[in-house]
C-alpha positions in Angstrom: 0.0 0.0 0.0 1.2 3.3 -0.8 0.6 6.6 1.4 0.0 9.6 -0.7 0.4 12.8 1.7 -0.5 16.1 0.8 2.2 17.9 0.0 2.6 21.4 2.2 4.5 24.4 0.5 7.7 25.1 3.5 7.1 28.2 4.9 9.3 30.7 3.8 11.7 31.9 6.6 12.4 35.5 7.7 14.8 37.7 6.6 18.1 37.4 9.5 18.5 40.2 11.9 14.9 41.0 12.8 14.9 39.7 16.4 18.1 42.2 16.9 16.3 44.9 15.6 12.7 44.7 17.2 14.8 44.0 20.2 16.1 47.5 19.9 13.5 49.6 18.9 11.4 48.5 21.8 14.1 49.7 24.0 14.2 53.4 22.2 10.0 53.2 22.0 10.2 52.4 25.7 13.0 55.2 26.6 11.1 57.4 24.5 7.7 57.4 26.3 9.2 57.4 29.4 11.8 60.4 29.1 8.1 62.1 27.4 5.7 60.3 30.1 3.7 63.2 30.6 2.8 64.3 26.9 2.1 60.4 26.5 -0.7 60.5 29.3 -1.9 63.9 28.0 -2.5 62.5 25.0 -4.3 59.1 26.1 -5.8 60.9 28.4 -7.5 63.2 25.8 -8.1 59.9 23.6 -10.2 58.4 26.8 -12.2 62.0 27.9 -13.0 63.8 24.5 -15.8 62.6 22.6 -13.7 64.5 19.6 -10.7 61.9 19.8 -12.3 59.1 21.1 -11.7 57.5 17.6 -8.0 57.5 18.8 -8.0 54.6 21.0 -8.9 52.2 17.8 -5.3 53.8 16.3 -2.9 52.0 17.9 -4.7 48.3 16.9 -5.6 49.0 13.5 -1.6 50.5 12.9 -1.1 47.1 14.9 -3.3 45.3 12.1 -1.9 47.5 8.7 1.6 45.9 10.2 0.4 42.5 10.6 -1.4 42.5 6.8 2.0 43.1 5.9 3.9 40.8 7.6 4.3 38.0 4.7 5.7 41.0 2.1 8.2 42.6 5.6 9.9 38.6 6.4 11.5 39.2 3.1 13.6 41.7 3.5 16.2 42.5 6.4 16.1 45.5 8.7 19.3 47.7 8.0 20.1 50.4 10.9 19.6 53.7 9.0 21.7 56.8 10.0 18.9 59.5 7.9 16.3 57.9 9.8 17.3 60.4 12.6 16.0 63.0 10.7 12.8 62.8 11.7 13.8 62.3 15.4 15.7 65.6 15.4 12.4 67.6 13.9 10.4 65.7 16.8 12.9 66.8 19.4 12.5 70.7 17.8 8.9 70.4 17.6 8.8 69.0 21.3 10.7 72.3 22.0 8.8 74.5 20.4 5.3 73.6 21.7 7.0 73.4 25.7 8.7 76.7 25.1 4.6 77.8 23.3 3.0 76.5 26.0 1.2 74.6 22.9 0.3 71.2 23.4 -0.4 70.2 19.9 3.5 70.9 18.9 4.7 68.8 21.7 2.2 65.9 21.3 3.2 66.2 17.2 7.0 65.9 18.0 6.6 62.9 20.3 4.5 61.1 17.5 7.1 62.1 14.6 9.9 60.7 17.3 8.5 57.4 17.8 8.1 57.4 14.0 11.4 58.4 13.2 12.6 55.6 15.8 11.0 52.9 13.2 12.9 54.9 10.5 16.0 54.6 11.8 16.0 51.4 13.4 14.7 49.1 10.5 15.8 50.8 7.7 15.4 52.6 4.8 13.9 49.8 2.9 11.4 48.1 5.5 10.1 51.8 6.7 9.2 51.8 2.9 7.3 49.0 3.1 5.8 50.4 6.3 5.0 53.7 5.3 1.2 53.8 5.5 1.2 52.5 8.8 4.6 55.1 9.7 1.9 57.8 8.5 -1.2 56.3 9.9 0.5 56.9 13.3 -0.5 60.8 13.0 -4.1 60.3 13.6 -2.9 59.3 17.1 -2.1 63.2 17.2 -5.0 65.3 19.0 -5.7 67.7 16.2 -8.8 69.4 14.7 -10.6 71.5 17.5 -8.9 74.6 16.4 -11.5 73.7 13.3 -14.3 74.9 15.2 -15.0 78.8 14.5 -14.9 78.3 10.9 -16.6 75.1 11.2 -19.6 76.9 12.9 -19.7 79.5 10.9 -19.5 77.6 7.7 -22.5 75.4 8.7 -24.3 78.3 9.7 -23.7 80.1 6.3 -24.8 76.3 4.4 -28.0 76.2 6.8 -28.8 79.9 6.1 -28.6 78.9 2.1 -30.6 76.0 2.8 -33.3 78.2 4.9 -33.8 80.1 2.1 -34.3 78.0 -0.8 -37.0 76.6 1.5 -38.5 80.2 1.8 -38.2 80.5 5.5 -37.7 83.7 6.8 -34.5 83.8 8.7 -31.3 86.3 10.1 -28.0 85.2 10.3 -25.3 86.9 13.1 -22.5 84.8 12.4 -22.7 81.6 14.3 -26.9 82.1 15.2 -29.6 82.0 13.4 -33.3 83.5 14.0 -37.0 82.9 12.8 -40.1 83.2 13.8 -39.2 80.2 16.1 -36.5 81.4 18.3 -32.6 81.8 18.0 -30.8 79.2 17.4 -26.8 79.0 17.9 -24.2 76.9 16.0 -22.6 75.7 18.6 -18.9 74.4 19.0 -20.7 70.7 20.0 -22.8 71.4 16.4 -19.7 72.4 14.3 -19.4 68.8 13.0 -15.4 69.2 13.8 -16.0 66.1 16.0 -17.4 63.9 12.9 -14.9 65.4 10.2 -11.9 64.5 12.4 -13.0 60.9 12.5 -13.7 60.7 9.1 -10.8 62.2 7.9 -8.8 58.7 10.1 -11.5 56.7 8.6 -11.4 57.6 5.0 -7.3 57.5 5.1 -7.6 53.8 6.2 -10.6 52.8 3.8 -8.4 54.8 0.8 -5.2 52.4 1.5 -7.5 49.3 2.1 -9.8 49.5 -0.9 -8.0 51.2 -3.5 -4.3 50.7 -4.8 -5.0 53.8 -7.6 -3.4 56.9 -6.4 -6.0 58.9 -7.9 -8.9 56.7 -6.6 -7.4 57.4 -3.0 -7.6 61.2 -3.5 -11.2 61.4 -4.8 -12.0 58.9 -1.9 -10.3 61.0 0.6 -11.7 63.8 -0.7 -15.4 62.8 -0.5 -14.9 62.1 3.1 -14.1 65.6 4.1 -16.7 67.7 1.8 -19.7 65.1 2.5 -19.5 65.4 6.1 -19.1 69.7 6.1 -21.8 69.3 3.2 -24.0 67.2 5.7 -23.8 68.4 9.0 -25.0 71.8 7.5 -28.2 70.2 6.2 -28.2 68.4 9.9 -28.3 72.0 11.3 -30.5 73.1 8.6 -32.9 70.2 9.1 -33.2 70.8 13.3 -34.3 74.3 12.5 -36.4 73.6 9.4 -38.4 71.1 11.6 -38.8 73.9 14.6 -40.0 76.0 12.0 -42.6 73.9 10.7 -43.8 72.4 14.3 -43.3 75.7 16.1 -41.3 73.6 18.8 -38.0 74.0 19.7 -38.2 71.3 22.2 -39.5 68.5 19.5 -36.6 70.2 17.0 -33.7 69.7 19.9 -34.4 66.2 20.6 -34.7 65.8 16.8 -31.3 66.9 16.5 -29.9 65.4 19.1 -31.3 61.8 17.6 -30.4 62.9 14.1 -26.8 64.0 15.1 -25.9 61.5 17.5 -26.8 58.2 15.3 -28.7 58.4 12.7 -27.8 61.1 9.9 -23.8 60.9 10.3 -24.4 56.9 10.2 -26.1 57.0 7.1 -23.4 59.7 5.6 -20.5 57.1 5.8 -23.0 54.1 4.4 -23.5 56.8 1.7 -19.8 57.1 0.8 -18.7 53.5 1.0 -21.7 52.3 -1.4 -20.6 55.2 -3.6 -17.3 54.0 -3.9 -17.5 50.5 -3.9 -18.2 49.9 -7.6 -14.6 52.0 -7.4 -13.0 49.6 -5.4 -9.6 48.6 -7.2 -7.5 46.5 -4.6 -8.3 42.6 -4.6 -8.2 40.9 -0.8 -5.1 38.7 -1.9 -3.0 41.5 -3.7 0.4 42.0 -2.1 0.8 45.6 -0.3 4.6 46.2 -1.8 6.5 44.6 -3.9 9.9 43.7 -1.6 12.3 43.4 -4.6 11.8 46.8 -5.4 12.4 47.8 -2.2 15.8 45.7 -1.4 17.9 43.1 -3.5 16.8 39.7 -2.1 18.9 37.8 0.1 19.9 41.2 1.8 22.0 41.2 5.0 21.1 42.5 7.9 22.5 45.7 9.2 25.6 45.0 11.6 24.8 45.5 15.4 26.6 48.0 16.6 25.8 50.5 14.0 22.3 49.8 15.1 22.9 50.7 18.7 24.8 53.5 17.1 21.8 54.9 15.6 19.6 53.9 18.1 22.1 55.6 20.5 22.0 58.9 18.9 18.2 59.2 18.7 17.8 58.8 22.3 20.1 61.8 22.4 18.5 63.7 20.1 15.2 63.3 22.1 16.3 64.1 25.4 18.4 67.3 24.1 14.8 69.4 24.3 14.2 68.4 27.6 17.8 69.7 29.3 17.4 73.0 27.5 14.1 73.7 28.4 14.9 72.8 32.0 17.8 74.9 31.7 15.8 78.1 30.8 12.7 77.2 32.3 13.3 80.2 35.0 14.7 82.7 33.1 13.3 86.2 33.5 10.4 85.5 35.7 8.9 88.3 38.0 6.3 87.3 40.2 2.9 89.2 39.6 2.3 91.8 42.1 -1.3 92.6 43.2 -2.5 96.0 41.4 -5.6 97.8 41.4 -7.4 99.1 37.8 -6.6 102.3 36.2 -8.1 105.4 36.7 -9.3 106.8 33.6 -9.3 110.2 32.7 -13.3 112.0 32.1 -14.4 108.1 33.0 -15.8 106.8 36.4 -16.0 103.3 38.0 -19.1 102.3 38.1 -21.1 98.9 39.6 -22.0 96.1 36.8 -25.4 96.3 35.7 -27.2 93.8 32.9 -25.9 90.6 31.8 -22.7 89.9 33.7 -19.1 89.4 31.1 -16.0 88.3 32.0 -13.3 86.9 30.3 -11.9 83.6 30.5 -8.3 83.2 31.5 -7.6 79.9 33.4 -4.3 80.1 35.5 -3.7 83.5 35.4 -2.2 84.8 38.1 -3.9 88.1 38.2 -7.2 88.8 37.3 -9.2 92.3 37.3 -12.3 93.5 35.8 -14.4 97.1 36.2 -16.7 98.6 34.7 -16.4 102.8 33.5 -19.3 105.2 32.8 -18.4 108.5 31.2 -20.3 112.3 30.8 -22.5 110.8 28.2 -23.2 107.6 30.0 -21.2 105.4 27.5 -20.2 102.2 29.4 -17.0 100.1 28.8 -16.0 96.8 30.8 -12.4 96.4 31.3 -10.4 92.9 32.0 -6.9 92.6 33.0 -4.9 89.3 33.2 -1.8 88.8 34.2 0.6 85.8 33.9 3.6 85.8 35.5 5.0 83.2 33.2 3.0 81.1 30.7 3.0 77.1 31.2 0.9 74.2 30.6 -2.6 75.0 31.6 -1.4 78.8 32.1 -1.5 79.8 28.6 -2.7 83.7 27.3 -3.9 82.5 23.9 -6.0 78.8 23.5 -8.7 77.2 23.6 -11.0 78.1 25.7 -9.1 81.6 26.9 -10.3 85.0 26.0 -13.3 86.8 25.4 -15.8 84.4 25.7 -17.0 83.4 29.5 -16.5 80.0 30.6 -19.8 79.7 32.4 -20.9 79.4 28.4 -23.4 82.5 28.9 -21.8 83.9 26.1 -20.6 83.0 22.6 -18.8 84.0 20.2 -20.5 84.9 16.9 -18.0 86.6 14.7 -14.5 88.6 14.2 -14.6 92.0 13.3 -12.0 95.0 11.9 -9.1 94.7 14.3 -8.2 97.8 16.1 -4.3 98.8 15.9 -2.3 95.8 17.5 -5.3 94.7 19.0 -8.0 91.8 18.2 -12.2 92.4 17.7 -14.6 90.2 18.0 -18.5 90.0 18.8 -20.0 87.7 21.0 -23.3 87.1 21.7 -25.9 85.9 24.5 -29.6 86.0 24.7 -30.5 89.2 22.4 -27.5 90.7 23.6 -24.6 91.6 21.3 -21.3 92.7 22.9 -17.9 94.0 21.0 -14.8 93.1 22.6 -11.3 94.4 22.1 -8.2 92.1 23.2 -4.3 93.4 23.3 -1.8 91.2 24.1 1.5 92.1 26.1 4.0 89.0 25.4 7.9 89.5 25.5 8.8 92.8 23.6 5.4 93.2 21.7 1.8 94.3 22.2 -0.4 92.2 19.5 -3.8 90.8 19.2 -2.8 88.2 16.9 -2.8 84.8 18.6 -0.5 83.5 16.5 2.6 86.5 17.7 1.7 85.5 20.8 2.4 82.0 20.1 5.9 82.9 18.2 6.8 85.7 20.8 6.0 83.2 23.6 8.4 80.6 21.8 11.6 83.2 21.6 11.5 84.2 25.4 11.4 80.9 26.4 13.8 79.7 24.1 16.2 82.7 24.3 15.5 84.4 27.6 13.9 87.9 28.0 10.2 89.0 30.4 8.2 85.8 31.1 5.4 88.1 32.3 2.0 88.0 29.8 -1.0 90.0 29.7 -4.6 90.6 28.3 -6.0 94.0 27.9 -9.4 93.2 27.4 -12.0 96.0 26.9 -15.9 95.8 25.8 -19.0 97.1 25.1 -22.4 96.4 24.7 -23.4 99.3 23.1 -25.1 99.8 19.4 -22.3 101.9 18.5 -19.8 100.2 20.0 -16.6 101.1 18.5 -16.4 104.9 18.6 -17.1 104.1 22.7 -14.0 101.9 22.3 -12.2 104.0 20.8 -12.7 107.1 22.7 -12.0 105.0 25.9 -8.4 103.7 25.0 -7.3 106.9 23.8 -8.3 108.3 27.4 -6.8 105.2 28.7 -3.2 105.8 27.2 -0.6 103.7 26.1 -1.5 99.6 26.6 2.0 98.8 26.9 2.8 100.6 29.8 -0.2 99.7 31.7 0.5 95.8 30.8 4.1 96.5 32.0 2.9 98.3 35.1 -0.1 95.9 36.1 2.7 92.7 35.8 5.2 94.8 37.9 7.9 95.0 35.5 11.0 97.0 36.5 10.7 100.4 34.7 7.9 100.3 33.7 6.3 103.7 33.0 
């Protein structure tokens, strides 16, 4: 009798000198998060408690996964240490060092990502990080990064619902983020800006672009459809909530419509839209290789040799902890601690008690904080807010999210930007039938600004290079029709900004 057995293809062995090489980039990934422990549990931390970046703890398995879908293409070829590879370490390490002298989270959560990337770069090689490179890149979605989207997310899906309101004949007003009929107002809010949706579908459509499609030009139209059908959507969301108030004169009925709507239905059947769209589209089989590894490296390949790997893996480690001596090394440069101080007096103006709707800036950490109110002849009335940091920090910052003119008790909101006074910021905020223009200066090293974005550079150089830690807001409103000219007339009276920042943070010489 004869046995006939099934005859198995040998598994094809791995490339030599991965072991090594895993071995020691788990070593620099470990070393890594724990010389940065603190921006790595910032970051998780905003993964676990935003609703915005919830999507973020699903990152690290799916990169997990795009590795693994890979693995039979990666045994082929041999990880090489690569010295370029510490490129992208060194740009982490600066961008680490920007955002902690910034005060700007984003930077230093961006430079601890592109670190860890770089890590893979210039452990395994040029050749395998090719082979890797979606799920290198995919690594960036692990980055918090959108809500700064939310202004001109409100306000363009308050300008689609107003278009929308109209070609359905309804009478409405728009003041920038709100909205009125014969219903009620109704506000845009940051929760309604659809920022939260359009940051997960920009991770999703990324991953169903390098799944489903191998055509480079397929990807883009893919990726592009996942960005304009949400903005295009969640304006007819907000155009839908008050269409249906409108109709059932019921702005109860219309909130828990939208709430519904919003929450699981609408956004739901947005990416069921897209996918069945693009499915006939689909161009990348389920057993097509992901990279071809004899373009990427001659086969049978040696390894790189050891010790230029611990070399390399040497050096990045040095590269990354280079931002953290500095930054302790200046972290107390030029700091003055903020004295107490008592508001201005203002010439042909009078302090007065706060009458109306209460307003007051928000300025979390500051170490000073003052606000009065001033009446002149004519009985114009102007708030004014000063705040005063002796130095800025983590959770201590003059310009972000959340700081400025709009209350934090949410009272208020802000509706729209307006013509900037000389080094100064306008904007117009808004709460129940009440419309209030504010004007914000910023005092930050040697400058007085009301762009957020000095403030950010400005911040970054006396950090970096020494010079007066102190910063302050000179915030000054009104709630008056005519605004502005009140504004105006009141800073001229109230003289130069830049001494009374100076004085208020107790700044030798100051005048």
């Amino acid at each position: 009798m004869t046995a006939i057995l099934p005859i198995v293809p040998a598994r094809e062995s791995a490339a030599p000198g991965w072991r090594d090489h895993l071995a020691v980039l788990g070593v620099l990934w470990a070393a890594l998060l724990l010389l940065f422990r603190r921006d790595a549990a910032a970051m998780a931390a905003v993964w676990w408690e935003s609703s915005t970046f919830n999507h973020c703890l699903l990152i690290p398995p799916l990169i997990f996964w795009l590795v693994w879908q890979r693995r039979p293409e990666l045994r082929r070829l041999a990880p090489a240490a690569w010295a370029p590879g510490l490129l992208p370490v060194a740009a982490g390490a600066a961008a680490w060092l920007l955002g902690e002298a910034g005060s700007l989270a984003l930077a230093r959560h961006a430079g601890l990502v592109l670190m860890l990337q770089g890590a893979v770069v210039a452990c395994l090689g040029k050749a395998v990080s090719r082979g890797l490179a979606f799920p290198i890149f995919y690594a960036l979605f692990l980055i918090p990064l959108g809500e700064e989207l939310v202004p001109p997310m409100q306000t363009v899906t308050a300008q689609i619902a107003m278009a929308l309101l109209r070609l359905a004949q309804v009478p409405a007003h728009i003041d920038g983020v709100f909205i009125s009929t014969s219903t009620g107002y109704f506000e845009v809010a940051e929760a309604c800006s659809g920022v939260k949706f359009l940051i997960a579908m920009l991770a999703y459509g990324a991953l169903a672009a390098n799944v489903c499609f191998r055509a480079w030009g397929r990807r883009a139209a893919f990726l592009a459809a996942a960005i304009v059908v949400p903005v295009l959507a969640n304006g007819v969301r907000a155009w839908g909530t008050i269409y249906v108030a409108y109709l059932t004169s019921d702005n109860s009925f219309a909130e828990s419509f939208d709430h519904v709507v919003y929450g699981w239905v609408f956004f739901a059947i947005v990416i069921a839209l897209i996918m069945a769209a693009a499915w006939p589209f689909f161009d990348r089989k389920v057993d097509d290789p992901w990279f071809d590894p004899a373009a990427l490296q001659p086969p049978g390949a040696a390894a790189g040799p050891g010790p230029r790997l611990v070399r390399v893996a040497a050096a990045a480690a040095t590269l990354a902890a280079a931002p953290l001596l500095w930054s302790a090394a200046v972290a107390s440069s030029g700091t003055v601690e903020a004295p107490d101080f008592a508001l201005p007096e203002v010439p042909g103006w009078r302090r007065v008690a706060v009458a109306g709707r209460p307003w007051q800036p928000t300025y979390a950490g500051a170490d000073r904080l003052r606000i009065g109110r001033y009446r002149d002849s004519a009985g114009h009335e102007v708030d004014l807010a000063l705040a005063v940091f002796a130095r800025q920090g983590e959770g201590r910052e003059l310009v972000g999210f959340g700081q400025g003119a709009v209350p934090a008790d949410g009272s208020w909101a802000w509706t729209a930007d307006a013509a900037p006074p000389p080094s100064g910021r306008a904007e117009r905020i808004f709460s129940h039938g009440d419309l209030r223009e504010v004007w914000s200066f910023y005092r930050v090293g040697g400058i007085l600004t009301g762009s957020p974005a000095a403030v950010k550079v400005e911040t970054v150089k006396v950090h970096l290079v020494g010079g007066p830690q102190r910063a302050v807001a000179l915030v000054a409103s009104s709630a008056e029709p005519g605004a502005r000219p009140v504004l105006a007339a009141f800073l001229r009276a109230l003289g130069p900004v830049e001494g009374l920042a100076d004085r208020a943070a107790g700044l030798p010489g100051a005048r």
